[in-house]
N, C-alpha and C positions, 0 to 999 in steps of 0.2 A: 504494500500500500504506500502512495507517494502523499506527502502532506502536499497543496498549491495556494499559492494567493489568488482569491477573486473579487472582482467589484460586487458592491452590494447596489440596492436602487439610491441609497443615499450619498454614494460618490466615493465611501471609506471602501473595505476589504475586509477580509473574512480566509479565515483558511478553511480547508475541507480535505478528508481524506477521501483519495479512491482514485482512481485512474481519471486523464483529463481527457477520454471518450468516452464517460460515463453519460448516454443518454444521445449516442451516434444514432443509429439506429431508429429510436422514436422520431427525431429531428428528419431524416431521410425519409421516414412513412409517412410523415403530416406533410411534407411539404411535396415531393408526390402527388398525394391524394389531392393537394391544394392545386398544383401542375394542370395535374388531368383533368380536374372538373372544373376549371376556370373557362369564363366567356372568352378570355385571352385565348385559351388551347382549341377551343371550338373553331373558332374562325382561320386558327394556324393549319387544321386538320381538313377543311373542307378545301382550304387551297392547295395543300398539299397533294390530296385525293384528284381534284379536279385536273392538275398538274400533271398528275404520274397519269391519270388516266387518257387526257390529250396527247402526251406524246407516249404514250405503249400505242394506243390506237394508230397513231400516223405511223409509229415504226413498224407493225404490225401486216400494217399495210403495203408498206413498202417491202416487206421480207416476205408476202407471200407465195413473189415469185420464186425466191431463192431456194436451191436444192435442200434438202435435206442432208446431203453429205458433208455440210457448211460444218465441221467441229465445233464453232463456236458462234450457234446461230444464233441462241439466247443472251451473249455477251452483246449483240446486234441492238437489241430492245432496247439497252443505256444508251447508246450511240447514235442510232437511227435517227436522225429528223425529219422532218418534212416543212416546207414554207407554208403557214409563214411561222412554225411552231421549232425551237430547236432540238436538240434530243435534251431526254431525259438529265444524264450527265451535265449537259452543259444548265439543264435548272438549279441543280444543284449547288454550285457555285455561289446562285444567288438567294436562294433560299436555308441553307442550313445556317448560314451568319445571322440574317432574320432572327428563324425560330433560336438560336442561340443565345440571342441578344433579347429578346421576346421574354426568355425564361430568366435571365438575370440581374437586366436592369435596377430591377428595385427589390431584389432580393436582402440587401441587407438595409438599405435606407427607408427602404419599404416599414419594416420595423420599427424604425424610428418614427417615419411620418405617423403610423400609431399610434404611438407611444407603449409599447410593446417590447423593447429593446431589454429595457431594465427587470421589467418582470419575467422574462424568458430565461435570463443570465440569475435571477435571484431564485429560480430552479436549479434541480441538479446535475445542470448543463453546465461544461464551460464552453469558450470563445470557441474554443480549438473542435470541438465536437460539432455546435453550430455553424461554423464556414466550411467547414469537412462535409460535415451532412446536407447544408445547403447548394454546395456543390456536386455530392453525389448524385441527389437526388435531379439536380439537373441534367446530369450527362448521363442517369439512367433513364430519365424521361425522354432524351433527345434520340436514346439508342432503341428506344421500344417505337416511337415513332418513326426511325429511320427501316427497323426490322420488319413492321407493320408492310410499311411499302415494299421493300426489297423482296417481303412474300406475296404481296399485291401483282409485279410485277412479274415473276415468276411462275403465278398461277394464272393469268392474264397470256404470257407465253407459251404457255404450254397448252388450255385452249386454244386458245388465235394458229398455234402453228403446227402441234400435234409432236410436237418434239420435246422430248424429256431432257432435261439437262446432264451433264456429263459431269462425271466425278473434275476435271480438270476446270469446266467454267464453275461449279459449287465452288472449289479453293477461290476463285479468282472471285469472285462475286461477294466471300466471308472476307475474304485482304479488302476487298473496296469497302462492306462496311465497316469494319476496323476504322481503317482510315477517315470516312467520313466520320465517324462518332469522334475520333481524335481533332477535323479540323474542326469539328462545331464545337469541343473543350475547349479549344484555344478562346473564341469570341465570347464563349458562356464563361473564362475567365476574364476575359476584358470586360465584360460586361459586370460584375461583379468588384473586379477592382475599380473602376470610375463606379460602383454604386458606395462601396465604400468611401471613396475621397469626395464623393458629391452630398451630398444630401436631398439635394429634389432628383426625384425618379425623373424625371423629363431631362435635366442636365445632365445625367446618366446616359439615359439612351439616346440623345443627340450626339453626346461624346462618343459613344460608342458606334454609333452609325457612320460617323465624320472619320474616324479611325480606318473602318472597312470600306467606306467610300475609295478613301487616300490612298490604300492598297491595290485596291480594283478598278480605280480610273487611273489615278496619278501617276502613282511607282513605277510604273514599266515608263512612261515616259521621260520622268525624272533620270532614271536606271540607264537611260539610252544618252542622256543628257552626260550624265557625271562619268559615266565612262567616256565617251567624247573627251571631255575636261581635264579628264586624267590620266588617260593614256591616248594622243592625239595621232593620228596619222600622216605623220610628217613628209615622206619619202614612200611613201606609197607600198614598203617592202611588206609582204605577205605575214612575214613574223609580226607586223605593227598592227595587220587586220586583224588575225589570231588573237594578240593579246588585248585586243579590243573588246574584240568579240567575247572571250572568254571572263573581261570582269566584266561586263554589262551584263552576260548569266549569271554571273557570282551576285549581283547586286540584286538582279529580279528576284533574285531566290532569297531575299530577306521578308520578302512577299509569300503570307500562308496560303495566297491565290496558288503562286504558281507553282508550290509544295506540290500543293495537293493536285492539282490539273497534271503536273509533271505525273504521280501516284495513278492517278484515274487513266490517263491516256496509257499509260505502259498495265496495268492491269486487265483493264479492256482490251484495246487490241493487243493481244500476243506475238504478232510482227514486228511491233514496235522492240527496237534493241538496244536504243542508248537515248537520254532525255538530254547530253549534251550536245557540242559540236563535235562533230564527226565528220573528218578527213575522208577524201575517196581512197587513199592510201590504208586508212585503217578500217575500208573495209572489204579487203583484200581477204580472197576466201570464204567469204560469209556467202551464206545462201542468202540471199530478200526475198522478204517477202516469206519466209520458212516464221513458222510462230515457233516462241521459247517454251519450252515446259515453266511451269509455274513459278519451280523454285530459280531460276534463271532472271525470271519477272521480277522475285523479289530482290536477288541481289543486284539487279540495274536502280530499283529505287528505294535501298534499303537507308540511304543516305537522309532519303526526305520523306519515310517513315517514322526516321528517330526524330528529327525535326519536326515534325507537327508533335510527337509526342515532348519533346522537351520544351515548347516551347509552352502547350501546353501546363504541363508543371510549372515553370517560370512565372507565369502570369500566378498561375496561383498560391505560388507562392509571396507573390509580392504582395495581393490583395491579404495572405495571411498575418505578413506584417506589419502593414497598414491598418487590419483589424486588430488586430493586437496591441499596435500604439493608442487605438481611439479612448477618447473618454467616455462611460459610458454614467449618465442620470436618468434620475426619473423625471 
């Protein structure tokens, strides 16, 4: 048993014995339960739905000519688009930041606008159990919601085209959700830490919107800019294109967009062999166009797997102690 110091609602402290995840668990099922039956999750889930079901339908459509001998016809369904609708995958992008940001906003200021902060904390919760659980419960909400579809879609496919999926697209298809439930972490942490440093719920999620805007409009522009600026091409020599070229990818990929788009394209389609710049010289001997077996897939983007996941952690870790420095009153 560890003795801790906690605040009370009157501003002083208090020791308490027991572990500082005493009351994890309850914290994670109420707020859940709060998640799922909120007007908020309603209107997230019918777009969602409406979403996945417009473009399976146009992909659907468009793959009914295609053979059945296609390995990987079902990986088609994420990818597929049609005008003026694009595929699936590419909604994604724009949508898991949303509901990520959707679910965290006001998750810990939310509290306060209550008046609610102080009474939660003078239970036999600490801080630490609270933002842990508040956060799980988010990124188990986000993962039942993305599972939802991913079997929506699936069974939608298999209808529509009478083809069962193969042990090879299931792996590839459980790696994409992985990954999606990691890059909607990252946002559901940002979201979270500006809830923490803000107080009004709306300066939260403008902050947070303004954040994945900057990412998803700006950064690759910027990215193309400050590579220019810092490694200039003077002399026209090919090593000056290369090392160009090479940190202006280095810099896009500060971008959880282009994480995760790099993750999604090389998972989906299995032809894809490398997410960098790639020499006609290095690719000497390769078969094109030959798709990788899985574990191949994963070691081309095992680099920007860790990276959605650490980045992930990082963020929540900072909002960890940000929460932890706060004051907290009745």
């Amino acid at each position: 048993m560890t003795a801790q110091t906690e605040a009370v609602p009157d501003g002083g402290a208090r020791r308490r014995e027991g572990s500082p995840w005493t009351g994890l668990w309850a914290v994670v099922g109420k707020e859940m339960a709060d998640h799922l039956t909120s007007a908020r999750m309603r209107i997230l889930e019918v777009l969602i739905v409406l979403t996945a079901a417009g473009t399976v339908y146009a992909a659907v459509h468009n793959l009914q000519e295609t053979t059945a001998e296609d390995p990987f016809l079902l990986l088609k369904l994420f990818t597929t688009g049609q005008d003026p609708l694009p595929s699936f995958a590419g909604f994604l992008g724009f949508l898991i930041p949303l509901i990520a940001i959707a679910l965290a906003f006001d998750s810990v200021n939310g509290e306060f606008s209550r008046r609610t902060m102080s009474r939660v904390l003078a239970q036999p919760i600490y801080r630490d159990a609270l933002l842990l659980g508040k956060f799980m419960a988010g990124l188990c909400t986000l993962a039942l919601v993305l599972a939802a579809i991913w079997l929506l879609i699936i069974g939608a496919g298999i209808v529509g085209m009478g083809v069962p999926p193969s042990s090879e697209e299931i792996g590839r298809i459980l790696w994409f959700l992985l990954a999606s439930i990691f890059y909607g972490g990252i946002w559901l942490a940002l979201g979270m830490v500006f809830s923490v440093i803000f107080r009004q719920p709306a300066t939260a999620a403008m902050a947070s919107i303004a954040v994945w805007l900057f990412f998803t409009v700006f950064w690759g522009i910027l990215a193309g800019l400050l590579a220019q600026t810092l490694r200039p091409v003077e002399t026209g020599l090919p090593q000056e294109i290369i090392s160009q070229a090479q940190l202006g990818l280095a810099l896009t990929r500060l971008s959880p967009n282009t994480l995760y788009s790099e993750v999604m394209v090389t998972l989906l389609q299995p032809s894809i062999r490398s997410v960098g710049l790639v020499l006609p010289m290095q690719l000497e001997g390769a078969i094109l166009g030959a798709p990788l077996p899985l574990h191949q897939s994963l070691l081309v983007v095992w680099p920007q797997l860790t990276g959605l996941i650490a980045v992930t952690i990082l963020l929540f870790a900072l909002g960890y102690v940000l929460f932890q420095r706060q004051e907290i009153r009745a």
